[in-house]
C-alpha beads as a LAMMPS data file, in Angstrom:
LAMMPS data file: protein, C-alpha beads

282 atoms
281 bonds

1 atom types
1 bond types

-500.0 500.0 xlo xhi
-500.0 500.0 ylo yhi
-500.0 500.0 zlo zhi

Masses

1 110.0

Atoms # bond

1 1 1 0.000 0.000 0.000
2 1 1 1.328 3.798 -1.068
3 1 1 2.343 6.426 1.352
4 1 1 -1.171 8.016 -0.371
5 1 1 -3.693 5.498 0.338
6 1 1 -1.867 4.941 4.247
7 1 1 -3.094 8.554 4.641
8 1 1 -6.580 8.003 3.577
9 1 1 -7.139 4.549 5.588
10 1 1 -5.823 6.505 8.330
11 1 1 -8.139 9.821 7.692
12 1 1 -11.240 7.970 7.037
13 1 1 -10.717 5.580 10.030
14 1 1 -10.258 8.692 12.441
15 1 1 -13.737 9.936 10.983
16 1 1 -15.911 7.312 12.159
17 1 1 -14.223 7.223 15.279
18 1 1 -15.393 10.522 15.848
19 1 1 -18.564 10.032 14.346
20 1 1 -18.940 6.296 16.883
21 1 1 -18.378 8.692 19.474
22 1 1 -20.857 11.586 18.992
23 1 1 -23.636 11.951 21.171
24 1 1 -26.937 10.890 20.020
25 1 1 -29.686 13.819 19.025
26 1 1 -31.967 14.183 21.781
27 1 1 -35.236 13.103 20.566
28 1 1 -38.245 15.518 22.207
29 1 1 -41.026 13.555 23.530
30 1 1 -44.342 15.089 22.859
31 1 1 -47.321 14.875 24.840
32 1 1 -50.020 12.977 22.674
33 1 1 -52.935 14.864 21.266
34 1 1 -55.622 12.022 22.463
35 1 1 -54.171 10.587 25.671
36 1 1 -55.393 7.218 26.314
37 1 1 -57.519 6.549 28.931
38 1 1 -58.920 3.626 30.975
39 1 1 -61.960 3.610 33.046
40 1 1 -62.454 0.548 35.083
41 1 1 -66.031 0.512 37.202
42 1 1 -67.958 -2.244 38.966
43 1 1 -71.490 -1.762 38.712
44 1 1 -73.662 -5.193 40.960
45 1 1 -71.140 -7.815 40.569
46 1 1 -69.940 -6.855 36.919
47 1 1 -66.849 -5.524 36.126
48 1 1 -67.085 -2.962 33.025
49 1 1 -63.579 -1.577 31.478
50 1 1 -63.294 0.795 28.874
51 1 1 -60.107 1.967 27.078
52 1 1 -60.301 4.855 24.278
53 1 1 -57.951 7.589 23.299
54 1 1 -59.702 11.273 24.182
55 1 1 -59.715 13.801 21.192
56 1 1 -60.298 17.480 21.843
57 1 1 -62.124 20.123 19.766
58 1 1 -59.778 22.251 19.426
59 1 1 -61.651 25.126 18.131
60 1 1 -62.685 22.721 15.447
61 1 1 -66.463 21.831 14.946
62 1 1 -66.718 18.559 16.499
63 1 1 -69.886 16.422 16.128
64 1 1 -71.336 16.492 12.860
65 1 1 -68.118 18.195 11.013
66 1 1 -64.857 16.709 12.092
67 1 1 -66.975 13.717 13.443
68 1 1 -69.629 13.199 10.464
69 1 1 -72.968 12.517 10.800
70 1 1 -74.165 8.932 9.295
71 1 1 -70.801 7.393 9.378
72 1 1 -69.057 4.994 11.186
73 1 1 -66.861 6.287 14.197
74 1 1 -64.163 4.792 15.895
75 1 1 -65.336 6.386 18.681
76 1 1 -62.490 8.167 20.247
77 1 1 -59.116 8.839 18.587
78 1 1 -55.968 6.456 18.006
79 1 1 -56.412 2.747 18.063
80 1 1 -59.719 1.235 19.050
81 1 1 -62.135 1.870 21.714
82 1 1 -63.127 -1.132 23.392
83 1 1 -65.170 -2.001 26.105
84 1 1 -65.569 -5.420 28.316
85 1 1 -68.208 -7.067 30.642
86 1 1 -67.130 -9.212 33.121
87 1 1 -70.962 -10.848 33.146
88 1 1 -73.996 -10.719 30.182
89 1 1 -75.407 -7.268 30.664
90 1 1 -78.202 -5.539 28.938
91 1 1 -77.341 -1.957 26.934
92 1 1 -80.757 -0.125 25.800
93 1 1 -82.562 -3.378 26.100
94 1 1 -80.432 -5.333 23.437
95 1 1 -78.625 -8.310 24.987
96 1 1 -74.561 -8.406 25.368
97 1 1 -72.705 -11.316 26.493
98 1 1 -69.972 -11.349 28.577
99 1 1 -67.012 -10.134 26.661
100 1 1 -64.648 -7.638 24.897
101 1 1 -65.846 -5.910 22.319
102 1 1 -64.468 -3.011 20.227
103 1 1 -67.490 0.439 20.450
104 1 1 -67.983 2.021 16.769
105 1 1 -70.934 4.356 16.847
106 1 1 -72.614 5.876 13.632
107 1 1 -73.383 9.765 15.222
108 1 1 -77.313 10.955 14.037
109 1 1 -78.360 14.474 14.732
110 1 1 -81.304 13.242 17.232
111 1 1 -79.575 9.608 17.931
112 1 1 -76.746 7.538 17.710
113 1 1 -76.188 3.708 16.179
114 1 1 -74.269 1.922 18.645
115 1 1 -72.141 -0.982 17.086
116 1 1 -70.170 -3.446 19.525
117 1 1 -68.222 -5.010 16.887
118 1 1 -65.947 -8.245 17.224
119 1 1 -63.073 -7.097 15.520
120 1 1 -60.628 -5.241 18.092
121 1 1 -58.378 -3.415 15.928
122 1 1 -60.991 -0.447 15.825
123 1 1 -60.449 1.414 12.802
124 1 1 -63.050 2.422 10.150
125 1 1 -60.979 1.432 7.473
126 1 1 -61.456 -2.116 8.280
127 1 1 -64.595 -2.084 9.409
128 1 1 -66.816 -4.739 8.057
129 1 1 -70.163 -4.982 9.576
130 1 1 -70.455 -8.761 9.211
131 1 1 -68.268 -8.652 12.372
132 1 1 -71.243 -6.307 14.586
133 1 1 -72.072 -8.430 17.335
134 1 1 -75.089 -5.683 18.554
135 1 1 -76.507 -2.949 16.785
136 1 1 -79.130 -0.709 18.606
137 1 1 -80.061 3.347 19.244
138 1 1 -79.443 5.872 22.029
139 1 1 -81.025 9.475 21.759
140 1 1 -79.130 12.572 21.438
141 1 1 -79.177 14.562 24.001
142 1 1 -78.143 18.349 23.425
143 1 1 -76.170 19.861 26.319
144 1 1 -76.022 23.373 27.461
145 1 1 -71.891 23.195 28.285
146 1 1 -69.647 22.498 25.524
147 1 1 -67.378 19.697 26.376
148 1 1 -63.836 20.472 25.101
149 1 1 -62.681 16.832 25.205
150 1 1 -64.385 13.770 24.468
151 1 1 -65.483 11.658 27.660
152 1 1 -66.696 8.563 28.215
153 1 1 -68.264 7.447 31.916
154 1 1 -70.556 5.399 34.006
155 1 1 -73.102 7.269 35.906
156 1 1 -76.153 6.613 37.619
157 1 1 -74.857 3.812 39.430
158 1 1 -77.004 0.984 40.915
159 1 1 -77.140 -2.526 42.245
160 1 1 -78.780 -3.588 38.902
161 1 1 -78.115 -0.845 36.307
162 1 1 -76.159 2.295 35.166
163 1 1 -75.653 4.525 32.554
164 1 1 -72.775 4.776 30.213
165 1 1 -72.545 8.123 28.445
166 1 1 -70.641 9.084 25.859
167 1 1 -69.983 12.903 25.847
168 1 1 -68.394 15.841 23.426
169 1 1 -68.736 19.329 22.183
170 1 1 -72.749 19.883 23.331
171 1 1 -73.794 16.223 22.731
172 1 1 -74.288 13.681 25.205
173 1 1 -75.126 9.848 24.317
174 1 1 -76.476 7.915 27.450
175 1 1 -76.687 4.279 27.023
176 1 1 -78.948 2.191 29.569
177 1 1 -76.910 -0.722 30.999
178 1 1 -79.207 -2.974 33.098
179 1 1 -78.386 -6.568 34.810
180 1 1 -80.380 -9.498 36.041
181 1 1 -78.968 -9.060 39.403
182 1 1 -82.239 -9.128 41.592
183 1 1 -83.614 -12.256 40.345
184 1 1 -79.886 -14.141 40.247
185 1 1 -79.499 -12.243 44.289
186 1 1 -83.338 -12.622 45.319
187 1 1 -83.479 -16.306 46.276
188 1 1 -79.723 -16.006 47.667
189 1 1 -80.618 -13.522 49.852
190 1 1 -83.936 -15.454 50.883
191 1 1 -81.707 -18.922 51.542
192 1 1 -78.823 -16.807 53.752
193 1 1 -81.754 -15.258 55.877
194 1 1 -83.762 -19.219 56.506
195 1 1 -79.867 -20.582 57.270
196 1 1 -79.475 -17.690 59.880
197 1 1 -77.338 -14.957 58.359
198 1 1 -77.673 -12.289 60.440
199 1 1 -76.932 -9.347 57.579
200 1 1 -80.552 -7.913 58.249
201 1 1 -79.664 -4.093 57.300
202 1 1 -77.928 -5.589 53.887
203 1 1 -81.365 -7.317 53.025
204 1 1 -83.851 -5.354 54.164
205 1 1 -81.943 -2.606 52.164
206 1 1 -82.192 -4.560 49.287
207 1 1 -85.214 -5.572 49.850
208 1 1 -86.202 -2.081 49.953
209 1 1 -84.327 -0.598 46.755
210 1 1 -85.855 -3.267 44.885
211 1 1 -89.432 -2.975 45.790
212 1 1 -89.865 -6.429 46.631
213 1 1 -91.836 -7.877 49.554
214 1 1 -92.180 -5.385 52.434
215 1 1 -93.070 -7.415 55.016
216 1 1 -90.199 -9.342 54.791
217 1 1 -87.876 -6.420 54.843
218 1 1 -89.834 -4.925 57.928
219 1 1 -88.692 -8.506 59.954
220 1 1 -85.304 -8.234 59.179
221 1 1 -85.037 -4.338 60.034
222 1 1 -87.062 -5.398 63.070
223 1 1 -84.746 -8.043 64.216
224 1 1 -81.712 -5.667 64.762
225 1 1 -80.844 -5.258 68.339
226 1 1 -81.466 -2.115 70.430
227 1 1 -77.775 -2.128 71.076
228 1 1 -76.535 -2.296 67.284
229 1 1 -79.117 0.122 66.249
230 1 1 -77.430 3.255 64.101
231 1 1 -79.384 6.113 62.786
232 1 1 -79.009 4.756 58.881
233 1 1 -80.571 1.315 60.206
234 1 1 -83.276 3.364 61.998
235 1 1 -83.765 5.230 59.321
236 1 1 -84.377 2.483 56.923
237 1 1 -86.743 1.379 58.980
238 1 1 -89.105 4.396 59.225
239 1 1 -88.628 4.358 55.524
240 1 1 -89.916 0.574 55.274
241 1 1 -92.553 1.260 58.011
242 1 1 -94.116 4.174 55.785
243 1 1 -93.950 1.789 52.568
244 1 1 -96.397 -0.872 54.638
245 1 1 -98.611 1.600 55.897
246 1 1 -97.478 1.871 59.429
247 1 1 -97.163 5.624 59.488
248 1 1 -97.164 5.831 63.634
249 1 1 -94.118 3.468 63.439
250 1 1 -92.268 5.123 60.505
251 1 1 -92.624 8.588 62.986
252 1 1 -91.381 6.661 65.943
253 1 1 -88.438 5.529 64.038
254 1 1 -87.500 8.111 62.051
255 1 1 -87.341 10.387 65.523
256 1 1 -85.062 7.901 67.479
257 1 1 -82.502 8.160 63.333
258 1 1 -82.603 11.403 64.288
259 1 1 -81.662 11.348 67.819
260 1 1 -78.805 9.243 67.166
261 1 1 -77.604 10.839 64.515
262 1 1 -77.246 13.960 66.770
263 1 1 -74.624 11.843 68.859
264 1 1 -72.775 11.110 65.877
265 1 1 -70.531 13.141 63.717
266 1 1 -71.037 13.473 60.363
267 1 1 -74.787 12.119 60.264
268 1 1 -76.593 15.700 60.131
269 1 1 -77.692 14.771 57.001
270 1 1 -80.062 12.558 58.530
271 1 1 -81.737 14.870 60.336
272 1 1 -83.215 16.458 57.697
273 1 1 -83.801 13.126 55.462
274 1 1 -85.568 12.337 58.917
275 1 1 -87.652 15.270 59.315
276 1 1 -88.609 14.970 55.616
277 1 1 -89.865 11.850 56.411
278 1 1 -92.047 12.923 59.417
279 1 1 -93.384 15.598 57.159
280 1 1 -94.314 13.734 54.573
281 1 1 -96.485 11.144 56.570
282 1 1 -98.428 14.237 58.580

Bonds

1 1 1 2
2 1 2 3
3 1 3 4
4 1 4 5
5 1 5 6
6 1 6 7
7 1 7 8
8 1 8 9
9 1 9 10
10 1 10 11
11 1 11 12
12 1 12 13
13 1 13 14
14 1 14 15
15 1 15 16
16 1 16 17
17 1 17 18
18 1 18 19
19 1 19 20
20 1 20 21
21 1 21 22
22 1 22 23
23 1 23 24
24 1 24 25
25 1 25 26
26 1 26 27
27 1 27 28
28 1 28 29
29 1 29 30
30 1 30 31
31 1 31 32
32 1 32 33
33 1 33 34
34 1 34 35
35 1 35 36
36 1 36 37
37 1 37 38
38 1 38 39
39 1 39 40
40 1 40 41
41 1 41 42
42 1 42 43
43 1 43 44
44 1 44 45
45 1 45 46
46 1 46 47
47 1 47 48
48 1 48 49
49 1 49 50
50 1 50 51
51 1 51 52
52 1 52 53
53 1 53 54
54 1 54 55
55 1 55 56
56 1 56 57
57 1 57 58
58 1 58 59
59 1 59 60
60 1 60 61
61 1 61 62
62 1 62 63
63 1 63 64
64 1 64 65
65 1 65 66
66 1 66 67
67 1 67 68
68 1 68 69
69 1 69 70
70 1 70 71
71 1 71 72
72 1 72 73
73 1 73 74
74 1 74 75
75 1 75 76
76 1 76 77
77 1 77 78
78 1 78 79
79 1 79 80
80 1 80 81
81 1 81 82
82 1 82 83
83 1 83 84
84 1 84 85
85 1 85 86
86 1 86 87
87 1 87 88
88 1 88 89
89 1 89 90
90 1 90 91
91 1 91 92
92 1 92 93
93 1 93 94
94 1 94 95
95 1 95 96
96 1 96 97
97 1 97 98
98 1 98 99
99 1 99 100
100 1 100 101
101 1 101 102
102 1 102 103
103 1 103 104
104 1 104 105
105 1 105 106
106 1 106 107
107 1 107 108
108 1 108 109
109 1 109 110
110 1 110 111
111 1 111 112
112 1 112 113
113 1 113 114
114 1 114 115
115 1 115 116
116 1 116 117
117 1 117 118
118 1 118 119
119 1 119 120
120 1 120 121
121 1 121 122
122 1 122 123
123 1 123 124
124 1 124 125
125 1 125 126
126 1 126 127
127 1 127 128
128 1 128 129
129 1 129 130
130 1 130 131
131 1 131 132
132 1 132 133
133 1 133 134
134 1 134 135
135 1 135 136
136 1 136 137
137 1 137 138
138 1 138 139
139 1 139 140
140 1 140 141
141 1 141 142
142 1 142 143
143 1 143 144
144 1 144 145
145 1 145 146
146 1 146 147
147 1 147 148
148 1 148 149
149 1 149 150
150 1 150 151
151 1 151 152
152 1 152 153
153 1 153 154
154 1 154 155
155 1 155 156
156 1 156 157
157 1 157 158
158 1 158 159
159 1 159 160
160 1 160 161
161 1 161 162
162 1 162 163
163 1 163 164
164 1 164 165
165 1 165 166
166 1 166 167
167 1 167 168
168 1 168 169
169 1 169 170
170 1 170 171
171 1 171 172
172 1 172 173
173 1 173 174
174 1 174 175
175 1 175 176
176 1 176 177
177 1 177 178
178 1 178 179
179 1 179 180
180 1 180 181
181 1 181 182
182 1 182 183
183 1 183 184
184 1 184 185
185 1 185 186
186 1 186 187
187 1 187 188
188 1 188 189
189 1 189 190
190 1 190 191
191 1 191 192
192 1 192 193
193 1 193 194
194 1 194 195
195 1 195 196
196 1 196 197
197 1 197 198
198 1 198 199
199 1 199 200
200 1 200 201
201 1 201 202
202 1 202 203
203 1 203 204
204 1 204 205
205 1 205 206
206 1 206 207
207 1 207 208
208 1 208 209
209 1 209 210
210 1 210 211
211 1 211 212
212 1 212 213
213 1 213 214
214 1 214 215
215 1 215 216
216 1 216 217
217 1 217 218
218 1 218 219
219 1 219 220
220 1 220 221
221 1 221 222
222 1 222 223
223 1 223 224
224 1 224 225
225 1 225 226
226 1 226 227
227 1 227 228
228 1 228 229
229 1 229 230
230 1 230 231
231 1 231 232
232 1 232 233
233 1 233 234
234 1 234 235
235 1 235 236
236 1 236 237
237 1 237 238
238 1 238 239
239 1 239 240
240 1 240 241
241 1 241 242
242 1 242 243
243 1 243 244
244 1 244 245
245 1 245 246
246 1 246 247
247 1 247 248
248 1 248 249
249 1 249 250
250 1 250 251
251 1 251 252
252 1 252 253
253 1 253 254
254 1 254 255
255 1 255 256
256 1 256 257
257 1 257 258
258 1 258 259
259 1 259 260
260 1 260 261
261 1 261 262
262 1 262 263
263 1 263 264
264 1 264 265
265 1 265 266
266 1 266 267
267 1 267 268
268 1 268 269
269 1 269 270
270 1 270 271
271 1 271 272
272 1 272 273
273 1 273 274
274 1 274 275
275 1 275 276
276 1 276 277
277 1 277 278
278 1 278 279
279 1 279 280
280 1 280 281
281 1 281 282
């Protein structure tokens, strides 16, 4: 090898020695436009999960411009939404099994189509409908408030139902969940109470929320002890009393909620829950 081409080997192999040991670029990390989110809720004994990415307006025009009316919507931003039910539930009436399911939606000016599709990977591109598991409406409901960034949450919570609303710009979307909790509970509840259980607030509250046999939730609220009883089991009571008829009793009890709820902090509440009580049965 020449003295000439010795210089160059020895040039070029200095050069990406340097260049080995440059630092890297920094590369910025920018927050995301639709940050995922994950809402996780139990509603009875059935746990609901929801994961979507959360768009926001913007200044743009949201529902019915960037989001079109009568077209299939992903239903968030980003991958798909999807949304899971730990037991069989029902949404506006229409049947669901227990699953995971990705949520498109077709947006209407006075109502929504709700899809819960099979296919997971959430996009309208590759949407087929052959893979809808449901199809079925929700109403349109115009709000006063304009909602910057698109929301999805569980509200209304019960034993046996909920509502899942789906919220942007001045449009809200609520979706009825129900369960068959009472029927699956009811005969539990009656089996417990014939073995012995002694959970009489739990069933006569139940009992109670449920409108199912009075009289039977009037024993068990009856069958607490003078020394275990509170001014929210008391005041269950005068609440069961009325619903049989027994508006001397419901007084009675109502009064002695609201005397110990005086002895206790942080039941004032009571007191007027109470005296509505009394003056409704006058």
């Amino acid at each position: 090898m020449n003295s000439k081409a010795l210089f160059l080997s020895a040039v070029i192999g200095a050069g990406l020695l340097v260049a080995s040991q440059a630092p890297a670029q920094p590369r910025v990390e920018f927050p995301p436009a639709s940050p995922l989110s994950t809402l996780k809720q139990r509603v009875g004994f059935t746990d609901i999960e929801i994961s979507y990415s959360r768009p926001s307006a913007r200044g743009r025009p949201v529902i019915g411009g960037l989001v079109p009316y009568g077209k299939v919507w992903r239903t968030g931003a980003n991958g798909a939404t999807t949304i899971s039910f730990s037991t069989p539930v029902k949404l506006n009436d229409t049947e669901v099994a227990a699953g995971k399911y990705a949520l498109f939606t077709i947006p209407g000016e006075t109502e929504w189509t709700i899809i819960l599709n099979k296919d997971l990977t959430g996009s309208p591109l590759n949407y087929h409908e052959s893979n809808d598991v449901v199809r079925f409406t929700a109403p349109a409901v115009n709000l006063a408030e304009n909602i910057e960034t698109f929301s999805i949450m569980i509200n209304a919570i019960r034993d046996d139902s909920a509502r899942i609303d789906l919220i942007w710009e001045h449009t809200a979307v609520p979706i009825r969940l129900t369960l068959d909790l009472v029927d699956a509970l009811h005969q539990k509840i009656e089996d417990a109470m014939s073995a012995g259980d002694k959970q009489y607030y739990q069933a006569a509250m139940f009992y109670y929320d449920h409108g199912l046999e009075m009289q039977k939730a009037k024993t068990w609220i009856e069958a607490i002890r003078p020394n275990q009883e509170t001014y929210y089991t008391e005041n269950l009571k005068a609440r069961i009393l009325a619903k049989t008829g027994d508006k001397e009793g419901a007084i009675a009890a109502a009064k002695h909620s609201s005397e110990l709820a005086e002895k206790t902090e942080g039941a004032s509440g009571y007191l007027k829950l109470n005296q509505d009580l009394v003056d409704s049965l006058k």
